[in-house]
C-alpha positions, 0 to 999 in steps of 0.5 A: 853503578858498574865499575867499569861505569864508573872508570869510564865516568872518571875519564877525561872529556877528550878521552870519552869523546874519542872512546865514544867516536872510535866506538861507533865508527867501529860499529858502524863499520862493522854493522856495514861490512856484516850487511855487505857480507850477508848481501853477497853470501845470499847473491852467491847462493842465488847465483848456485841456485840459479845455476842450478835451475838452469842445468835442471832445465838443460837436462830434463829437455835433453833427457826427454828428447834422449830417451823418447829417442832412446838414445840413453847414452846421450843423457849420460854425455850431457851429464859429464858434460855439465857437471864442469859448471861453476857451482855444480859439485854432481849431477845425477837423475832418480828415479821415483822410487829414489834409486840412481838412473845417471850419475856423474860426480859425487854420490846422490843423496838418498831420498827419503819420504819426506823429501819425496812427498813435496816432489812427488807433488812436482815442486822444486825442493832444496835440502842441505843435509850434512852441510851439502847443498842439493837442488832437486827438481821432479821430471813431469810424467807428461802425456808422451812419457806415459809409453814408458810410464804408468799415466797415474804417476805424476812424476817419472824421475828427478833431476839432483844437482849437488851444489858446491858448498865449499866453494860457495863458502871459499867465495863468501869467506875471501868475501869476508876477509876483503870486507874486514880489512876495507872496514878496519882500514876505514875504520881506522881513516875516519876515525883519524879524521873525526878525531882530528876534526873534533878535536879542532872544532871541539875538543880543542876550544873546550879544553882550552875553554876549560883552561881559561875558566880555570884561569879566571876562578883563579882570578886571572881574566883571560879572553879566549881566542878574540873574535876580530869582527871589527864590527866598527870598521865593517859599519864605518863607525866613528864613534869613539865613545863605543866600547868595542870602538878600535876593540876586536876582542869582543864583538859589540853585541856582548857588550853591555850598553852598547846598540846599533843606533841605526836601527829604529829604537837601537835597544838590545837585543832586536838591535842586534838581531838585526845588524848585518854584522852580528848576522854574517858573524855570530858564528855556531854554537861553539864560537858563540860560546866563546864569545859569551865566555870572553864576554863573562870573562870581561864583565868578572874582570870589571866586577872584579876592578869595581870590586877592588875599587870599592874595597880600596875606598872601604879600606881607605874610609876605614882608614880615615875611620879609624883616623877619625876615631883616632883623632876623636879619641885624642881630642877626648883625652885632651878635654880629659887631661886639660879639664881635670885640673884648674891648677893653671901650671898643670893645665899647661904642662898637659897642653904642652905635652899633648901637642908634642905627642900630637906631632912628634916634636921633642921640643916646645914653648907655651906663650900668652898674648900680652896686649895692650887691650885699652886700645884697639888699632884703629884708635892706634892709627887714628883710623876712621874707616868706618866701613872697615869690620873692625872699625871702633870694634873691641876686636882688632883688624887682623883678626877679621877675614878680609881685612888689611893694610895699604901697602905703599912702596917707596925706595925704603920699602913697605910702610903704612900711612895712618893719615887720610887722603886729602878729598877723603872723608870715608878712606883710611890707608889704614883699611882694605879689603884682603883678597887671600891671605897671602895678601893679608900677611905681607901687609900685616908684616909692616903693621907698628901696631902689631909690633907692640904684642908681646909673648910672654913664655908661660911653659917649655919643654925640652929646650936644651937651656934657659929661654934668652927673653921673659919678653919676646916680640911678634916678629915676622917669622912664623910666629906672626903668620899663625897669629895673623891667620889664626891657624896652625902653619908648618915650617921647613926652614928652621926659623928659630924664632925663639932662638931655642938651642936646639938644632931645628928641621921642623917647627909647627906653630898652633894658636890658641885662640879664645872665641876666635881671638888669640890668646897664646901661641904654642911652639913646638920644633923638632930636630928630625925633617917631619911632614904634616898635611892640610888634614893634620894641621887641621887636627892640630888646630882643633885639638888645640881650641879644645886645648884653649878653653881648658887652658883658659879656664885654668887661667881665668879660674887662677885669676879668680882666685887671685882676686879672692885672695886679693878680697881677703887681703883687703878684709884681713888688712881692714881688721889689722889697720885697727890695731898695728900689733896684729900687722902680718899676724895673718900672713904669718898665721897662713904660712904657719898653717900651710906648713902643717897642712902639707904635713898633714896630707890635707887635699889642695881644696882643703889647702886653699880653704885653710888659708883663707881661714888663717888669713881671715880667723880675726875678720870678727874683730872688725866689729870690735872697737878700736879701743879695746882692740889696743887696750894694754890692761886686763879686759872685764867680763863684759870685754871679754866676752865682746872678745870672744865673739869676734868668731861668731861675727867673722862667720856672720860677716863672710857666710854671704860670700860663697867661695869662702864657707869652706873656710868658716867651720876653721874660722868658728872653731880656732879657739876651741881647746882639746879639753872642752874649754874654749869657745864658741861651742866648748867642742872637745877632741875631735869634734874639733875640725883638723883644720881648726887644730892647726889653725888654733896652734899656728895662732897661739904661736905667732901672737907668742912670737909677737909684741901686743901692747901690753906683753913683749914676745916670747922667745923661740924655747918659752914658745916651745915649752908653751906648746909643750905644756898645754899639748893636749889640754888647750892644743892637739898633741900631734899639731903641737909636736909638727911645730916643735919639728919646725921651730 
């Protein structure tokens, strides 16, 4: 592409509209005005010529005349008198052989052949030779003429006129400059008024067309001078609901959804096309265009506004997502953290430290729910509403929705009244159905029954001193709003119901419930003023049933374990009841043994086996009778042996029970010896279980440090020196050297 192409391509639009425009109104006019000029050069020339013929014709009369008259001299007059002519320059008359007969003015041309031969023949001829003009014309050689002439010659002279070139080329040359400055005064006139006529009709609404897009690819949605058609008030529309009702930016036939219903089927577009407004009003090409770009303007900025919208409501969703995934991942660890352990203290402390975290309080209490479970509220009230949910339930009535107390006003206030109406056979005051819960806590705040509850504070953080009460009270306070309503509640007003010491702004109480009983309260407090919504307070009440099962199976798990050791206590004070020298030998076994253990790095399970082979290692002798048992003498070979079985039969005794086989390798091996003498199995070494060892050290020591019937203790040094005289032979070497650390 030329350079000068290419220049031009780079160019604004307005530029190459008005170079384009002043271009060809410049061509145009110049084309004009070489028209006009060519017109009136050739309409000169016709005049000359015609000019021309006329004094030919003049003279070949008059010379005709003259000289049939012989009066020659009138020929020469009429030539002077001709030659003054506009556009004659000379005039002159040849003869045929070319040579001059009259002349006035400037010298005649000289006839040559060529020119002659056309003559000759008696047609008119005009020659330009050296830029000068001349019309010739040949005189007839005529039957009065032949006097003079020879009759064969067709022609006897001719007539030459010189034209005026200069002059000719004088009027075409002022005509040329006058048409010059009309083209270049008009060439300059209506290019002005195109410019400034396109310019406002087209250049300016594109330019400012271009300037809106512009705007609107940068994302500001601007409308391009507004139509006004008030389209509605033109039809006298009242509908309201229109979008280009009491709207004038853009008319309603750019809208989307929107059709004159005076039309028959009102659909876009053949509604349109036909409504009166859209045909007086929809402008040409350029307003249409602006109404269509004000129209897209309009739809981008509403894409735009859904578009926001809708990322709003993603992000706000992603939000809650991420919230969501947050809260998931908290009730996860929480299930983590509580179920790790079955140790009822840690499972607490997890709890407790997961919920302050869960809500920012720096401060909290633990408490379980202890109740008087032998009786429910209905026996308490001696209530027989039967149609009451919890009536003769083992559920009482504040934990079932849409139930509650009458509520009896009187000068000293709410109370309740345990007693039948009289006439009343199936209405207790004690039983009606609650409308809200609001309803239901104020007629609960009067319950006696609920009274007698008591919290027992199990675990506390960050208190700021000791706990006044190991008792406290179901109060009205927040406390017993959660308890009623069975859901987490947050409070403003410091209520401070267990009188911590701490400076209080928030407190946020969450129930533990166990299959919708509760069974604790959780209280957490903070000194700063901290918010939680529904959404929250939800949370906190789901992480807190996650919470409660683990806590409750840490409970029910301790409880389970108290009562197997409960069991073994009874089993190994069934063997001791036989023989009253061996009283609080097991227990002082187990101690012994723990000691070690901890010693020893030995695993908490491995601890609570070992404790309940120290408790239960003699369970065999349960077997054994009383007499032998208490005999002070020495025992024969058959005793003896019936002694030492009692290992063997302890294992047969309790193998049944499945809690307590962890126990039974210790319980069969406690008195094996380090050099293969002992019994049952003669084990020597470490083919001896640790727990064993320890066992069969912390045995030896107590029945040492015991009277038996037929020896009195030993002291502390001749225990010592025991242990240290068969370390190695009977006991482990290094069991025997942790006791020698504590005795």
């Amino acid at each position: 592409m030329p350079a000068f192409l290419q220049r031009f391509k780079n160019l604004s639009l307005e530029t190459k509209f008005i170079a384009t425009l002043v271009l060809s109104v410049t061509l145009a006019i110049v084309i004009l005005t070489a028209l006009i000029i060519r017109r009136e050069g050739i309409i000169v020339r016709k005049e000359h010529t015609r000019n021309a013929e006329t004094v030919a014709t003049v003279i070949c009369s008059a010379l005709k005349d003259n000289m049939l008259s012989g009066r020659p001299e009138d020929t020469a007059r009429l030539l002077s008198e001709l030659s003054p002519i506009d556009g004659i320059k000379g005039l002159g008359i040849l003869k045929t052989n070319g040579t001059t007969a009259f002349q006035e003015g400037t010298p005649l041309l000289q006839v040559d052949p060529h020119i002659l031969r056309p003559l000759q023949k008696g047609e008119i001829t005009q020659v330009s030779l050296e830029g000068t003009q001349f019309y010739l014309r040949p005189l007839l050689n005529e039957q009065r003429c032949h006097a003079c002439h020879a009759a064969e010659e067709k022609i006897r002279g001719i007539v030459v006129i010189q034209l005026a070139s200069a002059e000719k080329e004088h009027s075409v040359a002022d005509l040329t400059g006058r048409m010059a400055a009309f083209g270049l005064f008009t060439t300059i006139s209506l290019s002005a008024v195109l410019i400034a006529f396109s310019r406002r009709m087209v250049l300016s609404p594109v330019r400012s067309l271009t300037e809106a897009t512009r705007k609107i690819a940068g994302g500001e949605y601007v409308f391009f001078k507004p139509r006004g058609t008030r389209c509605y008030e033109i039809n006298c529309c009242g509908n309201t609901g229109c979008p280009s009702y009491a709207d004038d930016t853009i008319p309603c036939w750019l809208r989307e959804s929107t059709a004159c219903n005076a039309i028959p089927g009102g659909k876009k577009p053949e509604a349109c096309f036909t409504c009166v407004v859209y045909k007086t009003q929809k402008g040409d090409e350029i307003t249409q265009l602006i109404d269509n770009h004000n129209r897209m303007s309009l739809t981008l900025s509403e894409n735009d506004s859904n578009r926001r919208r809708y990322i709003g409501e993603i992000e706000t969703l992603n939000q809650e997502l991420l919230a969501s995934n947050k809260k998931l991942g908290t009730l996860l660890e929480a299930s983590r953290d509580i179920n790790a352990s079955l140790d009822l203290d840690q499972t607490l402390r997890a709890a407790l430290k997961l919920l302050a975290g869960a809500t920012g309080m720096e401060a909290g209490m633990l408490l379980f729910v202890e109740e008087d479970v032998t009786k429910r509220c209905h026996e308490f009230f001696d209530c027989d509403a039967y149609h009451c949910p919890a009536y003769k339930r083992d559920i009482n009535c504040w934990r079932v929705p849409g139930t509650m107390c009458i509520e009896l006003t009187k000068s000293q206030g709410v109370y309740l009244m345990p007693k039948k109406f009289r006439g009343e056979e199936d209405r207790h005051t004690h039983y009606d159905p609650a409308l809200n819960v609001t309803d239901k806590i104020g007629a609960c705040s009067g319950c006696d029954f609920l009274s007698t509850i008591t919290l027992l504070p199990k675990m506390s953080m960050g208190i700021g001193g000791p706990v006044e009460h190991d008792r406290l009270k179901l109060k009205s306070s927040i406390m017993h709003r959660a308890f009623v309503t069975g859901r987490a509640l947050m409070n403003y007003t410091a209520e401070n119901p267990l009188g911590l010491h701490l400076e209080i702004k928030s407190e946020v109480v969450i129930p533990l419930k166990v299959h919708d009983e509760v069974a604790g309260i959780v209280y957490l407090a903070s000194g700063d003023s901290l918010y939680y919504g529904k959404e929250e307070l939800s949370f906190l009440q789901s992480l807190a049933e996650v919470i409660s099962s683990g806590i409750f199976n840490s409970r029910l798990f301790e409880e389970m374990g108290t009562s197997y050791f409960q069991t073994v206590m009874a089993l190994s004070n069934a063997v001791e009841a036989k023989d009253p020298y061996t009283r609080g030998h097991s227990e002082r076994v187990a101690v012994y043994s723990l000691k070690a253990a901890e010693a020893f790095d030995l695993g908490r399970q491995e601890i609570e086996h070992l404790r309940f082979a120290a408790i239960l290692h003699d369970i065999g002798k349960i077997s054994i009778r009383v007499e032998l048992l208490r005999k002070d003498s020495g025992l024969d070979d058959s005793e003896r042996q019936m002694m030492m079985s009692h290992p063997e039969s302890g294992v047969r005794i309790l193998e049944p029970v499945a809690f307590l086989r962890p126990a039974l390798p210790a319980i069969l091996h406690h008195h094996e010896r380090l050099d293969g003498s002992g019994y049952p199995h003669g084990l020597k070494g470490k083919q001896i279980p640790l727990k064993a060892r320890i066992l069969c050290v912390a045995d030896a020591l107590d029945a040492m440090l015991s009277d038996r019937s037929y020896r009195k203790a030993l002291s502390v040094e001749a225990a010592r020196a025991e242990l240290k005289k068969y370390a190695g032979i009977q006991f482990d070497q290094e069991v025997v050297e942790f006791f020698l650390t504590i005795l």
